[in-house]
Every structure is written in structure tokens, then in C-alpha cells.
CHARMM internal coordinates of N, CA and C (Angstrom, degrees):
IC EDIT
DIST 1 N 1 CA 1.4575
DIST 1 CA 1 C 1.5211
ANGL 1 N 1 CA 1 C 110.12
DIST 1 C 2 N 0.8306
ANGL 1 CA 1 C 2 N 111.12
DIHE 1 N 1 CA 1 C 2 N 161.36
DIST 2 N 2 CA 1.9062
ANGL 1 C 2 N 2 CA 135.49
DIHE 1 CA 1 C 2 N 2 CA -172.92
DIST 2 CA 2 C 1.7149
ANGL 2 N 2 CA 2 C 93.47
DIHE 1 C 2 N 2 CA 2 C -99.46
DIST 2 C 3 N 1.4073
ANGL 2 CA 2 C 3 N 103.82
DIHE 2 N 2 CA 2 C 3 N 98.82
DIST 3 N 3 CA 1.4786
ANGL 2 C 3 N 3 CA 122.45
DIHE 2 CA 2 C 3 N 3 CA 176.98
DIST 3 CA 3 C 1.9000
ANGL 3 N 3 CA 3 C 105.92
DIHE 2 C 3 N 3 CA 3 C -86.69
DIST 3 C 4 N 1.1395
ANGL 3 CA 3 C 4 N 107.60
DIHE 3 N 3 CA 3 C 4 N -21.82
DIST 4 N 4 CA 1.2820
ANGL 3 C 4 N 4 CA 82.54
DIHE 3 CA 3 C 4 N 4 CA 161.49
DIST 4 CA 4 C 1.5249
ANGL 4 N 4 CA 4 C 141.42
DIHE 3 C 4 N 4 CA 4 C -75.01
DIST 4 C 5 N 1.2408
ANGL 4 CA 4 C 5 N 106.06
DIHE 4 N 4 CA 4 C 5 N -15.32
DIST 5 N 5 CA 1.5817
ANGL 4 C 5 N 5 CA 112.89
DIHE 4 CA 4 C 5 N 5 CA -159.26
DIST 5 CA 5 C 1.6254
ANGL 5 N 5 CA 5 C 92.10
DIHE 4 C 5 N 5 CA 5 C -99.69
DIST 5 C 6 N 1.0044
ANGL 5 CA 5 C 6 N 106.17
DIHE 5 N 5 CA 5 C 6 N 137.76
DIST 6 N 6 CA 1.6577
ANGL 5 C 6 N 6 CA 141.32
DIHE 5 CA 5 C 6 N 6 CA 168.68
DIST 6 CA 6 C 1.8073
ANGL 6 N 6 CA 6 C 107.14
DIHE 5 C 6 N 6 CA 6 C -28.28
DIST 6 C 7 N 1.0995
ANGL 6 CA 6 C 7 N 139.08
DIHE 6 N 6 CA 6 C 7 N 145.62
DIST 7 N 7 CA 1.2826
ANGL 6 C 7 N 7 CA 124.15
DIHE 6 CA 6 C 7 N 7 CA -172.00
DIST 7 CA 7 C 1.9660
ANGL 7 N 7 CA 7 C 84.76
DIHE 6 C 7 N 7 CA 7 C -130.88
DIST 7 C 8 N 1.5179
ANGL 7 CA 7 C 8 N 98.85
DIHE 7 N 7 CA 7 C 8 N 138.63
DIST 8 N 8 CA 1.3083
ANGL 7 C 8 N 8 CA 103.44
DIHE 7 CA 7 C 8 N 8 CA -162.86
DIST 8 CA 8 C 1.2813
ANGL 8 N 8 CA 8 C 137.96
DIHE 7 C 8 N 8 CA 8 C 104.15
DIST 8 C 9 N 1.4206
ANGL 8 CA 8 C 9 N 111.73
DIHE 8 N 8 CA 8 C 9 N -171.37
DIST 9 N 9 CA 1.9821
ANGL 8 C 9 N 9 CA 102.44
DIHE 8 CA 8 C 9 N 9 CA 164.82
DIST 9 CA 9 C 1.6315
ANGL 9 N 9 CA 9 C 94.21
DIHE 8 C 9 N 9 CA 9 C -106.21
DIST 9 C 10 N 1.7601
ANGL 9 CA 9 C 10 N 80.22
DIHE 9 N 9 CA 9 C 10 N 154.40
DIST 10 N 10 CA 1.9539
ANGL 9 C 10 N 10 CA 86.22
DIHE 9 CA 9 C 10 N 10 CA -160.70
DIST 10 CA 10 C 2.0555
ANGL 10 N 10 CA 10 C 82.94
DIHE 9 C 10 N 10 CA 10 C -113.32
DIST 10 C 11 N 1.3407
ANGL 10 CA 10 C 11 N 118.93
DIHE 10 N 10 CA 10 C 11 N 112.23
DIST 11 N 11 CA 1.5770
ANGL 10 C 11 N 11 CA 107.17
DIHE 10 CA 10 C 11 N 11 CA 164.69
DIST 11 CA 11 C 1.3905
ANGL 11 N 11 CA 11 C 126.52
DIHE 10 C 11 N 11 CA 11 C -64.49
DIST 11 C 12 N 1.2394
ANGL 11 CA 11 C 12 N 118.85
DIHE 11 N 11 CA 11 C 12 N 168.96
DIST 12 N 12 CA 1.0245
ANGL 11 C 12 N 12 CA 124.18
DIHE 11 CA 11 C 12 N 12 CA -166.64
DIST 12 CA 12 C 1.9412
ANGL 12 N 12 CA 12 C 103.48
DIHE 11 C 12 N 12 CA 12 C -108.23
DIST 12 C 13 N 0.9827
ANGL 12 CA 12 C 13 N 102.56
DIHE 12 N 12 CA 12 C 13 N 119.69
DIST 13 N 13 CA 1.7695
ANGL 12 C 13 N 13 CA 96.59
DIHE 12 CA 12 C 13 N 13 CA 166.65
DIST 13 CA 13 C 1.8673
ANGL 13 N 13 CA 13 C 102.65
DIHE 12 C 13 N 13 CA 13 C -21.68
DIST 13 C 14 N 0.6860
ANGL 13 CA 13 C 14 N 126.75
DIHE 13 N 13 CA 13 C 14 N -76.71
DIST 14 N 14 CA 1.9781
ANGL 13 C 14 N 14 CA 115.27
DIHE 13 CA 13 C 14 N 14 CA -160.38
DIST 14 CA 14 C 1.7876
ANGL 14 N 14 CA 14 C 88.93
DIHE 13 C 14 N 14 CA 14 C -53.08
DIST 14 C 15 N 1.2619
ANGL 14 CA 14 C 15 N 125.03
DIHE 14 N 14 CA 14 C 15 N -35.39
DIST 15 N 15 CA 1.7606
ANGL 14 C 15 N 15 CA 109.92
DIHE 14 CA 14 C 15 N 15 CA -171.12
DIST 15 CA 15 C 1.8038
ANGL 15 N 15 CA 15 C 108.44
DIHE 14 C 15 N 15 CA 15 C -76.17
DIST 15 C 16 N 1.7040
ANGL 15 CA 15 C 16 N 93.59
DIHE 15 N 15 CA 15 C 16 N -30.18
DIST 16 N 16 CA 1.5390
ANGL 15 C 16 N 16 CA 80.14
DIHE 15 CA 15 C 16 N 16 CA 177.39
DIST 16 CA 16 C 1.5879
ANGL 16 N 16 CA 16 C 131.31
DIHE 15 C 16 N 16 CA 16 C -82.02
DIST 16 C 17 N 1.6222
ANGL 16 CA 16 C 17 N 96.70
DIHE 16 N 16 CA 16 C 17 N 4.73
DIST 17 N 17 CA 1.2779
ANGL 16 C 17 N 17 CA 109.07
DIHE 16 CA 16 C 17 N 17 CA -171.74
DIST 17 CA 17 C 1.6002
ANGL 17 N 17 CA 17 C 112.42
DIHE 16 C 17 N 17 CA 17 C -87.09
DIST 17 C 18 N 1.6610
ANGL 17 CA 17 C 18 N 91.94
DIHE 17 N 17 CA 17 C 18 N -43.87
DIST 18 N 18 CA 1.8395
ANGL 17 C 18 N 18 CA 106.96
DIHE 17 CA 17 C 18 N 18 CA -165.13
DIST 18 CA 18 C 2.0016
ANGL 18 N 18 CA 18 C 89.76
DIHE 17 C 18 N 18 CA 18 C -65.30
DIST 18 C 19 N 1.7508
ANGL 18 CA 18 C 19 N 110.20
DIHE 18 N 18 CA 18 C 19 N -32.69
DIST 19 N 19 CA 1.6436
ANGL 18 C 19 N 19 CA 110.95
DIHE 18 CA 18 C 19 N 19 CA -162.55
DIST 19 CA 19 C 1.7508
ANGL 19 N 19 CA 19 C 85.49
DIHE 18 C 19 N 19 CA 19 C -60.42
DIST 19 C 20 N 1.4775
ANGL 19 CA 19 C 20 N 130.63
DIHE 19 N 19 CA 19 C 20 N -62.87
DIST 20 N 20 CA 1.3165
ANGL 19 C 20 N 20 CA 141.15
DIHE 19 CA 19 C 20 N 20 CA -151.02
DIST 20 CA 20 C 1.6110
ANGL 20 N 20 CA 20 C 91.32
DIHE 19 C 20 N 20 CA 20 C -59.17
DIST 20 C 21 N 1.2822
ANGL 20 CA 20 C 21 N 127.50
DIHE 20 N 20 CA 20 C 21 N -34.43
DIST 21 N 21 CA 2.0137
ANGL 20 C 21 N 21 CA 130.70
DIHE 20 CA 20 C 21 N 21 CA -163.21
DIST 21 CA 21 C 1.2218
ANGL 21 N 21 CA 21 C 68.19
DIHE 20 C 21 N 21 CA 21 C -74.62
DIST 21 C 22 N 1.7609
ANGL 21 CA 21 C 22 N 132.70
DIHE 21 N 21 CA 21 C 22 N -90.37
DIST 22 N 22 CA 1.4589
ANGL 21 C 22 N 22 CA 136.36
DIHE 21 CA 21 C 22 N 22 CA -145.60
DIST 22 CA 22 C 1.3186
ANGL 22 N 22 CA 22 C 113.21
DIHE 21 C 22 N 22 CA 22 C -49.39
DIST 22 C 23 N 1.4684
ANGL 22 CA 22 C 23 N 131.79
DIHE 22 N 22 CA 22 C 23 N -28.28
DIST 23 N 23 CA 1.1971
ANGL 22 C 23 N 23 CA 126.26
DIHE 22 CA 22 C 23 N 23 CA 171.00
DIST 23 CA 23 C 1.5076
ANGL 23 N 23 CA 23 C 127.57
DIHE 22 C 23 N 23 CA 23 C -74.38
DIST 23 C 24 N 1.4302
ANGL 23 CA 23 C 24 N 95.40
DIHE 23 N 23 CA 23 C 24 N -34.86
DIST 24 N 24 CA 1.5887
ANGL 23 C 24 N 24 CA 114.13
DIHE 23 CA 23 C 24 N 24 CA 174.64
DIST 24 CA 24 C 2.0707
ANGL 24 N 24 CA 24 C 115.58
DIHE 23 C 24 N 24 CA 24 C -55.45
DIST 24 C 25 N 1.5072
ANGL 24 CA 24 C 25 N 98.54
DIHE 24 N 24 CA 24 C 25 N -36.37
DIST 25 N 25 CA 0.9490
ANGL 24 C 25 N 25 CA 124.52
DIHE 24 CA 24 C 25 N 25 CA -148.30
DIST 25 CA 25 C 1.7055
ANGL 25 N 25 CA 25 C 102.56
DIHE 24 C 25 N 25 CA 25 C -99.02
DIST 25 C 26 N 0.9318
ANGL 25 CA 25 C 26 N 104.44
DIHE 25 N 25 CA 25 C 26 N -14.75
DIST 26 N 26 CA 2.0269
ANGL 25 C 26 N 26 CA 124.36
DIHE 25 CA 25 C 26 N 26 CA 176.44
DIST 26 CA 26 C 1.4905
ANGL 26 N 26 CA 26 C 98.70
DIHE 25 C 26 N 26 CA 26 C -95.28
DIST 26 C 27 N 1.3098
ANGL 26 CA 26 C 27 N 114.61
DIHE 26 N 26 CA 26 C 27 N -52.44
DIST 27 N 27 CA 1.4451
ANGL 26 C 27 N 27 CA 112.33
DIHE 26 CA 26 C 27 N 27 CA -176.60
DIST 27 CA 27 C 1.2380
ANGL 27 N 27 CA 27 C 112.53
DIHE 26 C 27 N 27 CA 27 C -80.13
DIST 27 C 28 N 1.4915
ANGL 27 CA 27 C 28 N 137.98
DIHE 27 N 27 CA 27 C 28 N -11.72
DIST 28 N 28 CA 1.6026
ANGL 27 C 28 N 28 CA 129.39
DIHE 27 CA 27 C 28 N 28 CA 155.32
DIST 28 CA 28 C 1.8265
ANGL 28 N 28 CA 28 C 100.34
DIHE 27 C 28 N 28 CA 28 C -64.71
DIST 28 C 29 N 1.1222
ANGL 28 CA 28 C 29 N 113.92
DIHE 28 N 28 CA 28 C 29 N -57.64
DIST 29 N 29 CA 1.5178
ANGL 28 C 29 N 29 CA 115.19
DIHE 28 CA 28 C 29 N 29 CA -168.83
DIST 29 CA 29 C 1.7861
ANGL 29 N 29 CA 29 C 117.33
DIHE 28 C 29 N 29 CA 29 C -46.69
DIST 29 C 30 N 1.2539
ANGL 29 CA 29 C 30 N 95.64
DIHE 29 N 29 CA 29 C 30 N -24.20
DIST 30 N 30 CA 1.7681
ANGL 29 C 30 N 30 CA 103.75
DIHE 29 CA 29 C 30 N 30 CA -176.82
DIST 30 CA 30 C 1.1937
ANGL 30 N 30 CA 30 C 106.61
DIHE 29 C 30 N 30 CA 30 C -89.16
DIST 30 C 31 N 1.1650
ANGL 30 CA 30 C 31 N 119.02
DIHE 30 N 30 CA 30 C 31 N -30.63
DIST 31 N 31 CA 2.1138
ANGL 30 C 31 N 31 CA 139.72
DIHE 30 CA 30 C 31 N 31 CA -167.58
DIST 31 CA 31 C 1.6857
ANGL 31 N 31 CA 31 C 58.53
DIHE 30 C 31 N 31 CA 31 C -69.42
DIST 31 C 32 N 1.1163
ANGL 31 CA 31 C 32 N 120.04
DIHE 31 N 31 CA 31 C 32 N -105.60
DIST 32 N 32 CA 1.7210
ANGL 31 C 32 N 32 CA 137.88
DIHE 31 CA 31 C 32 N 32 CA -148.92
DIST 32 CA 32 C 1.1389
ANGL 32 N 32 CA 32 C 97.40
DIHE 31 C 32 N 32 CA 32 C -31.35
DIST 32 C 33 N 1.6706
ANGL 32 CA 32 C 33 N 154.85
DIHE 32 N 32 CA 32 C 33 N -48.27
DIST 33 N 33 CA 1.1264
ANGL 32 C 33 N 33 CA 139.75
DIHE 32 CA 32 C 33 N 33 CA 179.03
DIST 33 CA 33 C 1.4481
ANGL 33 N 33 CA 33 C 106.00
DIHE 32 C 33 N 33 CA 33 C -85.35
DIST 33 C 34 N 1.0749
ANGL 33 CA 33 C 34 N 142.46
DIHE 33 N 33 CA 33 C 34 N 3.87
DIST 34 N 34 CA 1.8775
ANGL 33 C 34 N 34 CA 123.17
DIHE 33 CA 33 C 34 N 34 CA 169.70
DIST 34 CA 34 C 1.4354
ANGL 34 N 34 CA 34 C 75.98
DIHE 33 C 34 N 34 CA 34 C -108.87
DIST 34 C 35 N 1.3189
ANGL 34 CA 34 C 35 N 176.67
DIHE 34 N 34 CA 34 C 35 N 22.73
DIST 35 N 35 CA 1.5422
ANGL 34 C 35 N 35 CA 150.18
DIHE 34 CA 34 C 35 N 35 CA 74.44
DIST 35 CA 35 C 1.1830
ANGL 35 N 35 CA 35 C 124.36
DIHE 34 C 35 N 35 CA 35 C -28.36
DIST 35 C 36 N 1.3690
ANGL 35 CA 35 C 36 N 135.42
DIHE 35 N 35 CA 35 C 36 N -34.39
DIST 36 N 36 CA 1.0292
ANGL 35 C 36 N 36 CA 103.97
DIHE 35 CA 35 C 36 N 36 CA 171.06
DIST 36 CA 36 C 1.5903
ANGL 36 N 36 CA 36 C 112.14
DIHE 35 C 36 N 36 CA 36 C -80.19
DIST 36 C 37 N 1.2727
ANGL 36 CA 36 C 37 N 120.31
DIHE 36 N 36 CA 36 C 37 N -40.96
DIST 37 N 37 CA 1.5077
ANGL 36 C 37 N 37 CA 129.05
DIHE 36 CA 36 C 37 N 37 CA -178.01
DIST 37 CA 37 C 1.4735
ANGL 37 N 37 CA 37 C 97.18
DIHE 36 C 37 N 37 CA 37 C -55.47
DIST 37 C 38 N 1.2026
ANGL 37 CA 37 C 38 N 142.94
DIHE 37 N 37 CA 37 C 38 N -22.81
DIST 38 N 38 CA 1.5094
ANGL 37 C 38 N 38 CA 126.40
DIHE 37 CA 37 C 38 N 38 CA -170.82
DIST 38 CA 38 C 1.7043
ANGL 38 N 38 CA 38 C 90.12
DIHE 37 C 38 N 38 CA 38 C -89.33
DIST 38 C 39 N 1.5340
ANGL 38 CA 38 C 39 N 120.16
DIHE 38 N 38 CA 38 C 39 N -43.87
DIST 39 N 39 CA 1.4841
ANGL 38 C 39 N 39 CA 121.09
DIHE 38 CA 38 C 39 N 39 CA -160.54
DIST 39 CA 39 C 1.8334
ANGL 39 N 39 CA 39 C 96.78
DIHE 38 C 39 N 39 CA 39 C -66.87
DIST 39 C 40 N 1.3464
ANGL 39 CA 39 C 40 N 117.38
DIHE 39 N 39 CA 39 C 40 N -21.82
DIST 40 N 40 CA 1.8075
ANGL 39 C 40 N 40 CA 122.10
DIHE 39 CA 39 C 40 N 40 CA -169.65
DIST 40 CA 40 C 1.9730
ANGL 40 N 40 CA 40 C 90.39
DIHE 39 C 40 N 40 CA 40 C -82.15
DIST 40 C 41 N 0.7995
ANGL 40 CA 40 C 41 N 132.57
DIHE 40 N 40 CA 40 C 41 N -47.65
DIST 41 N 41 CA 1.3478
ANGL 40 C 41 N 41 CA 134.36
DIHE 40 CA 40 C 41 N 41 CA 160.50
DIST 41 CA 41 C 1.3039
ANGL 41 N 41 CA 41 C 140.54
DIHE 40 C 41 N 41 CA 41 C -17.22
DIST 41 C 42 N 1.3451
ANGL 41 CA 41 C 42 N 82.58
DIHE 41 N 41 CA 41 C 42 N -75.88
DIST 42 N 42 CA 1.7272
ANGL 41 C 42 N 42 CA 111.85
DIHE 41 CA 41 C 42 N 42 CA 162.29
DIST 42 CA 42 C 2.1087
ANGL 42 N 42 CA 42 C 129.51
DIHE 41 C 42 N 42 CA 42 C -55.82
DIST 42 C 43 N 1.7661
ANGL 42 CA 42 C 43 N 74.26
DIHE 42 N 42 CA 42 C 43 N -10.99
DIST 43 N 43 CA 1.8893
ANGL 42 C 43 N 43 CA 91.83
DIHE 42 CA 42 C 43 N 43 CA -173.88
DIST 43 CA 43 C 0.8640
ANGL 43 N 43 CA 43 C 120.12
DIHE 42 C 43 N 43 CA 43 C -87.02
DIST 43 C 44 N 1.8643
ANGL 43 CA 43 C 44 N 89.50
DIHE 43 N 43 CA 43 C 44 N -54.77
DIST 44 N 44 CA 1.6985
ANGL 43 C 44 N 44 CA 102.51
DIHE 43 CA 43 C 44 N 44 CA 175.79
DIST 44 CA 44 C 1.5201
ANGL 44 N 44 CA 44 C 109.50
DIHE 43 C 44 N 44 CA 44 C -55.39
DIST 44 C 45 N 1.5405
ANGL 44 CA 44 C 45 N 118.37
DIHE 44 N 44 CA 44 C 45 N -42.17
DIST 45 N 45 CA 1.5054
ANGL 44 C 45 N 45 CA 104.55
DIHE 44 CA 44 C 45 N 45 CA -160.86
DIST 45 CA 45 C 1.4046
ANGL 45 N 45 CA 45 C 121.92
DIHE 44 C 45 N 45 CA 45 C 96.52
DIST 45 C 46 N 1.3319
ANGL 45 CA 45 C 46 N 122.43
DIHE 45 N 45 CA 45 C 46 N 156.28
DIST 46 N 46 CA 1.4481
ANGL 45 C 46 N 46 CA 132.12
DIHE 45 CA 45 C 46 N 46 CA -164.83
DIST 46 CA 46 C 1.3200
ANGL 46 N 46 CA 46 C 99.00
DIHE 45 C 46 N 46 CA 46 C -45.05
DIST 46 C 47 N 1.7723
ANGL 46 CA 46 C 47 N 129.25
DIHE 46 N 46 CA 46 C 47 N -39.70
DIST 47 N 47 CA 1.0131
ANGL 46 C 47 N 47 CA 125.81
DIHE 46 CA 46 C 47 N 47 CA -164.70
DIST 47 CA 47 C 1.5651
ANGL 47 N 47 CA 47 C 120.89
DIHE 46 C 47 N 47 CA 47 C -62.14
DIST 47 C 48 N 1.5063
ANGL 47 CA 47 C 48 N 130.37
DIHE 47 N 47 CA 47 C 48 N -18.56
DIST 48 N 48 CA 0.8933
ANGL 47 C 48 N 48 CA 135.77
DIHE 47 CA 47 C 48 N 48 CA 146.70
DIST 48 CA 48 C 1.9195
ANGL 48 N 48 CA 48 C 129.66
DIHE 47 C 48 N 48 CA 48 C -19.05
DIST 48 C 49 N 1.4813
ANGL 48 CA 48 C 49 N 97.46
DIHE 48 N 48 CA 48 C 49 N -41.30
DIST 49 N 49 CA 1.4576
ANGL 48 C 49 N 49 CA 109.96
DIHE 48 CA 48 C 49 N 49 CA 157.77
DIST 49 CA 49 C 1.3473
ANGL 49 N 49 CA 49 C 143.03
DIHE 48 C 49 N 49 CA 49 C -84.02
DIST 49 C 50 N 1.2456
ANGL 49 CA 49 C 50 N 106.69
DIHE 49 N 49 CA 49 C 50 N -3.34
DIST 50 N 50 CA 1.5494
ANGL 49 C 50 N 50 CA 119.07
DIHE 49 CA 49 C 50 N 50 CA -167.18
DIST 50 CA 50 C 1.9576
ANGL 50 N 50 CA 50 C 85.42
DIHE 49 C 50 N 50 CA 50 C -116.72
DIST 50 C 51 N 1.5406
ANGL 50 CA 50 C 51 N 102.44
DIHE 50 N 50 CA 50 C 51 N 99.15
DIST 51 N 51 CA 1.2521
ANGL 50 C 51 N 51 CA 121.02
DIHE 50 CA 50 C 51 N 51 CA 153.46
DIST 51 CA 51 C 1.2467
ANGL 51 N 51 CA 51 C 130.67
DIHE 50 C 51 N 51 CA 51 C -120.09
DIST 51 C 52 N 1.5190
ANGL 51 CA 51 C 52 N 128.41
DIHE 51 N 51 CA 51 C 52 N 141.38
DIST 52 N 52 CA 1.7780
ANGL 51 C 52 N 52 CA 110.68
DIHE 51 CA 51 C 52 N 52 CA -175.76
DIST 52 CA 52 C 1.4468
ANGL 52 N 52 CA 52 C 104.61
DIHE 51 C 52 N 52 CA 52 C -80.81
DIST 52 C 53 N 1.1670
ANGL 52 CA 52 C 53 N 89.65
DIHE 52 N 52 CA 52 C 53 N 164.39
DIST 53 N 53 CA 1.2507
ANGL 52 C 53 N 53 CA 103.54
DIHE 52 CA 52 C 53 N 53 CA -175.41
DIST 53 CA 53 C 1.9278
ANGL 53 N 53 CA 53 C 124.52
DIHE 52 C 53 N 53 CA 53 C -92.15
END
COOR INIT
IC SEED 1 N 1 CA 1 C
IC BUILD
């Protein structure tokens, strides 16, 4: 085998950039939904826990 050449797909700087935006950009969106789900929590109130059974 040809040990020099790269094994795999090799990205390109602009793919590793847009992957690093898209990743950046998934993990704000989830921050924003476990905030909002913690802020819906906080509304309802303790009562949120008191369900019959």
C-alpha cells in the first residue's frame, strides 16, 4: 500500500468549517431547548410533580 496518501475522505478547510458552523449551531439549538424546558418548569411550579397515580 501507498503509505503516504491519507486513508479515507480527507475534508477540505470550507467543509471543516461549514461541519464546525453546523455543529456550533445544533448545540446552541439544544442549550435553547433544555432552557426553555427548564424555564416551562419553573412556571408551572412544584406542582408539576404532584401527579395521581
Amino acid at each position: 500500500m501507498d503509505d503516504n496518501r491519507p486513508n479515507g475522505i480527507v475534508l477540505t478547510e470550507e467543509q471543516k468549517r461549514r461541519r464546525r458552523e453546523r455543529s456550533i449551531a445544533i448545540a446552541l439549538a439544544l442549550g435553547v431547548l433544555v432552557l426553555l424546558f427548564f424555564a416551562v418548569t419553573l412556571v408551572k411550579g412544584p406542582g408539576v410533580l404532584v401527579r395521581p397515580i
